[in-house]
The first five atom37 places (N, CA, C, CB, O) and aatype in JSON, in Angstrom:
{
  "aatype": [20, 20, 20, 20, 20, 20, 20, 20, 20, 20, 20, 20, 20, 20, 20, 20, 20, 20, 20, 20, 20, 20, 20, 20, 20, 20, 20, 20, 20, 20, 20, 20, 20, 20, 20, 20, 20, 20, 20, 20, 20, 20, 20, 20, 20, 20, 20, 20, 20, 20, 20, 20, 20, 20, 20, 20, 20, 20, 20, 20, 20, 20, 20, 20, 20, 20, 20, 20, 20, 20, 20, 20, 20, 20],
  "atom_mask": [
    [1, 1, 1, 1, 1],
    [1, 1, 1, 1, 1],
    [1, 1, 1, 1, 1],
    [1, 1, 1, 1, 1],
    [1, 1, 1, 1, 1],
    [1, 1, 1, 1, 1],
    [1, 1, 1, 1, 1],
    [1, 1, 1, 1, 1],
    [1, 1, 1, 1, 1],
    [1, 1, 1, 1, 1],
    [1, 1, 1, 1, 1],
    [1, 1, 1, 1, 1],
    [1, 1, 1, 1, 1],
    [1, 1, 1, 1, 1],
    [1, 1, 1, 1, 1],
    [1, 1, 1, 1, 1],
    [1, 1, 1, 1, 1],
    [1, 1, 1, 1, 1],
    [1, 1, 1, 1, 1],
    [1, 1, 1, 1, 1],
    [1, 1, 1, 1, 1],
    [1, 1, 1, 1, 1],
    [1, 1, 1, 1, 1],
    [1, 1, 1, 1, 1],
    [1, 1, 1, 1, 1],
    [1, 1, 1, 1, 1],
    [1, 1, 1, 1, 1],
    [1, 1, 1, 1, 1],
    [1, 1, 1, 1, 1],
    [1, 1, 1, 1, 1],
    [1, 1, 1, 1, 1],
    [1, 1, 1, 1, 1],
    [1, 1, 1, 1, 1],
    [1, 1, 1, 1, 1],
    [1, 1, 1, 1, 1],
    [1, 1, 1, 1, 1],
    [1, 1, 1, 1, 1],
    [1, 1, 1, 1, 1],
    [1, 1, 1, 1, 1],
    [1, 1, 1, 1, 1],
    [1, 1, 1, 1, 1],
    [1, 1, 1, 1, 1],
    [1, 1, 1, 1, 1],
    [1, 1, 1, 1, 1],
    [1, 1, 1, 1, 1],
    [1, 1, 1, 1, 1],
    [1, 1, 1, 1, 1],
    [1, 1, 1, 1, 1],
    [1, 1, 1, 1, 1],
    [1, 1, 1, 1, 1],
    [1, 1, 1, 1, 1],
    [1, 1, 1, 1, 1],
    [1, 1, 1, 1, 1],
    [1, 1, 1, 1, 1],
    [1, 1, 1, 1, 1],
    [1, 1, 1, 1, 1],
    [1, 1, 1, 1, 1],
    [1, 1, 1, 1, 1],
    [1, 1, 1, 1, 1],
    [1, 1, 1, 1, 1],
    [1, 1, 1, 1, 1],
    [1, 1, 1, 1, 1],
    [1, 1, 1, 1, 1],
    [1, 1, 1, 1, 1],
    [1, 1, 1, 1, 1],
    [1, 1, 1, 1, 1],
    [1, 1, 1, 1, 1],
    [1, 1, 1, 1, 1],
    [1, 1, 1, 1, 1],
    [1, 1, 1, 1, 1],
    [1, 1, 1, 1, 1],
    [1, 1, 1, 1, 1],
    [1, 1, 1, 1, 1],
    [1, 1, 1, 1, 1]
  ],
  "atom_positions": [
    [[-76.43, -19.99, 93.99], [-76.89, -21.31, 94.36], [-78.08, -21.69, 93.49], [-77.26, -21.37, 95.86], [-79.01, -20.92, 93.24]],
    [[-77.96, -23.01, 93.03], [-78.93, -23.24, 92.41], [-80.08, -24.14, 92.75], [-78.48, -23.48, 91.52], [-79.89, -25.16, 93.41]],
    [[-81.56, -23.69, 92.21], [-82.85, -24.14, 92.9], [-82.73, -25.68, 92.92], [-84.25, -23.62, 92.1], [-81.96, -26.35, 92.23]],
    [[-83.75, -26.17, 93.91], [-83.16, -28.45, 94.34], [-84.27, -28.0, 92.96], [-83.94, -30.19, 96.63], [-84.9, -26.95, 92.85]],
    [[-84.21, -29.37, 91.87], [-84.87, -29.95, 91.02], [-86.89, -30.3, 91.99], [-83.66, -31.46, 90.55], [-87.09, -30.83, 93.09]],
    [[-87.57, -29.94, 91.35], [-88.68, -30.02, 91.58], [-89.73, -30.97, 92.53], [-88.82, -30.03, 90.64], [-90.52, -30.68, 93.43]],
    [[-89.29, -32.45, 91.74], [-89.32, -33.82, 92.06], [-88.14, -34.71, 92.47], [-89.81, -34.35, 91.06], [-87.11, -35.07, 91.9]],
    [[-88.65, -34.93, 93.57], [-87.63, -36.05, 94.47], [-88.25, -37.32, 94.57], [-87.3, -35.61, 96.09], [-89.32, -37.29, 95.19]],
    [[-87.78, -38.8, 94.02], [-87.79, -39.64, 93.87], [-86.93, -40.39, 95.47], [-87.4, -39.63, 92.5], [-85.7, -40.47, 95.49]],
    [[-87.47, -40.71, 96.27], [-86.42, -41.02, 97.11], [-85.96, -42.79, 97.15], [-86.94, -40.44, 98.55], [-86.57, -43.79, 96.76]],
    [[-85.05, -42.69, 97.6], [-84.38, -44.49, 97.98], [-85.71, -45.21, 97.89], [-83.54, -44.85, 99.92], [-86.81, -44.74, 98.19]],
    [[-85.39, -46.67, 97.36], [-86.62, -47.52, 97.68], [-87.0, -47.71, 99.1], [-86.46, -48.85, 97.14], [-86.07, -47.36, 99.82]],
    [[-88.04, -48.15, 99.76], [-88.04, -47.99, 101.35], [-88.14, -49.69, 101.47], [-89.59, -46.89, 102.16], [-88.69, -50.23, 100.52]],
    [[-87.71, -50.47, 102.41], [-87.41, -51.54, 102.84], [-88.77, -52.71, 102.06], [-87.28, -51.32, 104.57], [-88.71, -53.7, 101.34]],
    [[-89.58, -52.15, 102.49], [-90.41, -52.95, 101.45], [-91.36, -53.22, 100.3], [-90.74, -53.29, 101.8], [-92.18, -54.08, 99.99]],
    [[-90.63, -51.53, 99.58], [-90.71, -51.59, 98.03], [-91.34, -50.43, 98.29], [-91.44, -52.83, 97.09], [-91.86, -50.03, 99.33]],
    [[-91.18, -49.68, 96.69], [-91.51, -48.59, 96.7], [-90.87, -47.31, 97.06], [-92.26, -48.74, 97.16], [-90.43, -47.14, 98.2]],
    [[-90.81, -46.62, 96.38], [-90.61, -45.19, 96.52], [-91.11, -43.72, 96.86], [-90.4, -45.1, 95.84], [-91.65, -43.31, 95.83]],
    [[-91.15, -42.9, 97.71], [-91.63, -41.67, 98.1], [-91.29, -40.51, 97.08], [-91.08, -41.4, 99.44], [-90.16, -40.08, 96.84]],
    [[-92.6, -40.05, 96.45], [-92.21, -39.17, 95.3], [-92.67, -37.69, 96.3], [-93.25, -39.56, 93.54], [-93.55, -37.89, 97.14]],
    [[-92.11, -36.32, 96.21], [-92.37, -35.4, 96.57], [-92.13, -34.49, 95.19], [-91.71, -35.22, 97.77], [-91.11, -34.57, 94.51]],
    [[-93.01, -33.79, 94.96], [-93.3, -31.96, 94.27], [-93.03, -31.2, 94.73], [-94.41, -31.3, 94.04], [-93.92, -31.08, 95.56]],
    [[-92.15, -30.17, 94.93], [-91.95, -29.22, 95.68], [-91.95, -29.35, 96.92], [-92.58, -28.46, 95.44], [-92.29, -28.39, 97.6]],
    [[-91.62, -30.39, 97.46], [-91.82, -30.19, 99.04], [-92.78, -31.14, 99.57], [-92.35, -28.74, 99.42], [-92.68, -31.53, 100.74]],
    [[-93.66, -31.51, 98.83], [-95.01, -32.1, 99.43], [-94.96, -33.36, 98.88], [-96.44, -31.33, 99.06], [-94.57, -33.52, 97.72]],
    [[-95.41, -34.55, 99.79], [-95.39, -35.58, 99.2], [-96.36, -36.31, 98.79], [-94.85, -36.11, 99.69], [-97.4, -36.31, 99.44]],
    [[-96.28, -36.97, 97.82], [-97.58, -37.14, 96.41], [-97.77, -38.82, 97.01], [-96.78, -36.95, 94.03], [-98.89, -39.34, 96.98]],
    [[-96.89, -39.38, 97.41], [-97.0, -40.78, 97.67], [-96.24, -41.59, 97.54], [-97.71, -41.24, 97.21], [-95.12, -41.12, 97.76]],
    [[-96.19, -43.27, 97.12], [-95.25, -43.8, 97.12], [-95.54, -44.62, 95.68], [-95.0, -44.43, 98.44], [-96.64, -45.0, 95.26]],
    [[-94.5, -44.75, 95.18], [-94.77, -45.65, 93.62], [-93.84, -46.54, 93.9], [-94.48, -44.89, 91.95], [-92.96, -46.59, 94.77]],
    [[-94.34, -47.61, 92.57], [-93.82, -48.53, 92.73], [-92.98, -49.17, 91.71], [-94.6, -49.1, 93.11], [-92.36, -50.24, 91.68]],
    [[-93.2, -47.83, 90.58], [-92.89, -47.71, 89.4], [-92.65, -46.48, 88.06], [-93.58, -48.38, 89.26], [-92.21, -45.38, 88.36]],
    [[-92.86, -46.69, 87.1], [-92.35, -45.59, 86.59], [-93.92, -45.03, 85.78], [-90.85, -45.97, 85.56], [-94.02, -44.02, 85.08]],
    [[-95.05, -45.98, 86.1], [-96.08, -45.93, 86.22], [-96.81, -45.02, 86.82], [-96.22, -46.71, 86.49], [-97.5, -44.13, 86.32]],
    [[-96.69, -45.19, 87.56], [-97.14, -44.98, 89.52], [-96.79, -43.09, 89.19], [-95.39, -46.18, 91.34], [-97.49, -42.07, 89.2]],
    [[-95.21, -43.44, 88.92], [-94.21, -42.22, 89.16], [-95.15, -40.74, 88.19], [-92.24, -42.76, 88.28], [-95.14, -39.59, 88.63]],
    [[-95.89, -41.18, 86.84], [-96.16, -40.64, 85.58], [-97.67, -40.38, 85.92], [-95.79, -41.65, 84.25], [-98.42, -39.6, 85.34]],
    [[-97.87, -40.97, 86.66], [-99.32, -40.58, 87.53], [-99.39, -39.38, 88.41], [-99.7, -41.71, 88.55], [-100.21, -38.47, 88.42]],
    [[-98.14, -39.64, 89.27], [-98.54, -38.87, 90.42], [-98.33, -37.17, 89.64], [-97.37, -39.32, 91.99], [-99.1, -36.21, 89.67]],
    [[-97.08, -37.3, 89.03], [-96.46, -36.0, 87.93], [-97.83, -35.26, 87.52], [-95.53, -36.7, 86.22], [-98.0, -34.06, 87.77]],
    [[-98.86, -36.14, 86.82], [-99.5, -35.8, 85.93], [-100.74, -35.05, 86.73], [-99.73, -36.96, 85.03], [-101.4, -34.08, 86.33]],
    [[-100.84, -35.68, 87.8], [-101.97, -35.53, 88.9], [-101.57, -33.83, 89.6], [-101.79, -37.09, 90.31], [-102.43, -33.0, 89.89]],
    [[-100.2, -33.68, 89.73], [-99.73, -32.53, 90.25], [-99.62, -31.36, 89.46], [-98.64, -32.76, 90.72], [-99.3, -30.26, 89.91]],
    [[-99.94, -31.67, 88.08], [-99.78, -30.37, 86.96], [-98.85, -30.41, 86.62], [-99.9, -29.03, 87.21], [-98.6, -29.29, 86.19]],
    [[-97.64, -31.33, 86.44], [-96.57, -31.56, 85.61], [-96.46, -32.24, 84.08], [-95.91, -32.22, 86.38], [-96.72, -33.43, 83.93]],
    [[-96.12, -31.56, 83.16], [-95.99, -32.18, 82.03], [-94.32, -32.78, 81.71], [-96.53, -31.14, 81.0], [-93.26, -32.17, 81.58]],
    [[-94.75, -34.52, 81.66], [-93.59, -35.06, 81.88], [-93.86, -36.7, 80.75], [-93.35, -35.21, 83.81], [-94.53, -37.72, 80.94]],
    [[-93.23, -36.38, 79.96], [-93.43, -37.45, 78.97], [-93.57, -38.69, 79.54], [-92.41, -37.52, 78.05], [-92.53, -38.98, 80.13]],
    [[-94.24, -39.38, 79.6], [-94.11, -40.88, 80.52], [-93.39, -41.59, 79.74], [-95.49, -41.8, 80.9], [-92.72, -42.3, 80.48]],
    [[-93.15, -41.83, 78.7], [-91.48, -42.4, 77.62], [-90.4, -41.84, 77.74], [-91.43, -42.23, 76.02], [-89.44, -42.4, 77.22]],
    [[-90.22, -40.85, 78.3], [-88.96, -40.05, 78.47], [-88.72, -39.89, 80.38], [-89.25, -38.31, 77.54], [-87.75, -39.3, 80.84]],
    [[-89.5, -40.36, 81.01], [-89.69, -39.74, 82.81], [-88.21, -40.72, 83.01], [-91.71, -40.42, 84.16], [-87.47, -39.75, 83.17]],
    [[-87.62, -41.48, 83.07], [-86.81, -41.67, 83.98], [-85.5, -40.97, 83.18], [-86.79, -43.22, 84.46], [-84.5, -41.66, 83.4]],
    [[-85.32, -40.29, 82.68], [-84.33, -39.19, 81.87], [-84.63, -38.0, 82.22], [-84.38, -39.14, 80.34], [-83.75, -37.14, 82.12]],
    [[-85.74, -37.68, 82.63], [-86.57, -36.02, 83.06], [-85.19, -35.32, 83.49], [-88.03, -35.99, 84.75], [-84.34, -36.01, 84.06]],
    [[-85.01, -34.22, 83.26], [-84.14, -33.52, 84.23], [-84.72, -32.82, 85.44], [-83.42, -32.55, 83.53], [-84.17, -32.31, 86.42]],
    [[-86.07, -32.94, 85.07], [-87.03, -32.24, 86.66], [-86.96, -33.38, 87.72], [-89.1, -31.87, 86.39], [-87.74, -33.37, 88.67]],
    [[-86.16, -34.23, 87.57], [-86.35, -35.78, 88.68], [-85.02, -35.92, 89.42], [-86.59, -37.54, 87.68], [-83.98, -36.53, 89.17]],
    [[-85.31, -35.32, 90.19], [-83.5, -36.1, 91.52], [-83.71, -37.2, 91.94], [-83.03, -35.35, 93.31], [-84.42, -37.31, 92.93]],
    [[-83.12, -38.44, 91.27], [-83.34, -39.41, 91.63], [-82.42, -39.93, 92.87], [-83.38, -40.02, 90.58], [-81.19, -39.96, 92.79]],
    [[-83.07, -40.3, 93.87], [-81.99, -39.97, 95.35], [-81.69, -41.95, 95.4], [-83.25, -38.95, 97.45], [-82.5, -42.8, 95.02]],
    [[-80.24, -42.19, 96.0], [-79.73, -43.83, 96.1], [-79.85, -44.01, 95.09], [-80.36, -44.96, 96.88], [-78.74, -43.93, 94.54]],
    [[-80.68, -44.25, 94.35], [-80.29, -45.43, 93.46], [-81.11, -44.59, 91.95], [-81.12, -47.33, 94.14], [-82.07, -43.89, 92.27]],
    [[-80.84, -44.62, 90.64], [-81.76, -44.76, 89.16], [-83.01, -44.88, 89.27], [-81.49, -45.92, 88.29], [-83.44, -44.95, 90.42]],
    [[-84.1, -44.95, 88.0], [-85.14, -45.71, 88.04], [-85.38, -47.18, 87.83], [-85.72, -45.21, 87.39], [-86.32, -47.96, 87.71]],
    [[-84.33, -47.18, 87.85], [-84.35, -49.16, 87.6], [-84.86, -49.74, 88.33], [-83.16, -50.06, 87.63], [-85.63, -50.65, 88.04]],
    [[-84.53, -49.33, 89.7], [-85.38, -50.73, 91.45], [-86.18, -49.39, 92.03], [-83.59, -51.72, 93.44], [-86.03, -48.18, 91.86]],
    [[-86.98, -50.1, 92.71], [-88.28, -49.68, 92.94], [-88.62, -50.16, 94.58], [-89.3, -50.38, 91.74], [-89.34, -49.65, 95.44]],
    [[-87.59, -51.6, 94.57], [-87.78, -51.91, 96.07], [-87.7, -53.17, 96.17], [-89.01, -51.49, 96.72], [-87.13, -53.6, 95.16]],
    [[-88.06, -54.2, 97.08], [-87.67, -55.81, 97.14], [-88.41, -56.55, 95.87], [-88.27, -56.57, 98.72], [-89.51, -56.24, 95.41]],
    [[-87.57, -57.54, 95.43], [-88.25, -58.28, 94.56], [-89.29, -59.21, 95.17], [-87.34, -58.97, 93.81], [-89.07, -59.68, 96.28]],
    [[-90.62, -59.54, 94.37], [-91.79, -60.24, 94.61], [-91.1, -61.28, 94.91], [-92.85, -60.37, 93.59], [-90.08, -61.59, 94.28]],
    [[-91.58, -61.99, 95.93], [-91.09, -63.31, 95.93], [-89.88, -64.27, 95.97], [-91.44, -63.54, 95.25], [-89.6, -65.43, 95.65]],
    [[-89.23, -63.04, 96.59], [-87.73, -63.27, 97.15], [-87.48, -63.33, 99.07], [-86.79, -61.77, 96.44], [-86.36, -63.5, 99.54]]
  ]
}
């Protein structure tokens, strides 16, 4: 069996944003791929912020890095 990937990116949550977890623990919620390259960096991960939504250390859960959560002003 093989180990879950490190970082979990989860579903956007109803009103934007995403829950990033490290191993288990959760770092917070982003709102972006910004946000996302922060929290990585903050946790002792070296993760190209030009290359993060390709990472293979990232399970991106529902959906890509493309949406993030409701659009502004919709």
């Amino acid at each position: 069996m093989s180990e879950p990937l490190p970082v979990i990116v989860s579903p956007p949550a109803p009103t934007g944003g995403r829950r990033v977890r490290v191993h288990g623990e959760s770092l917070g919620l982003a709102y972006n791929l910004g946000d996302l390259s922060e929290f990585l960096r903050r946790a002792g991960l070296d993760v190209d912020p030009l290359t993060i939504a390709v990472s293979p250390l990232i399970d991106w859960r529902g959906i890509g890095p493309e949406y993030w959560g409701p659009e502004t002003g919709t």
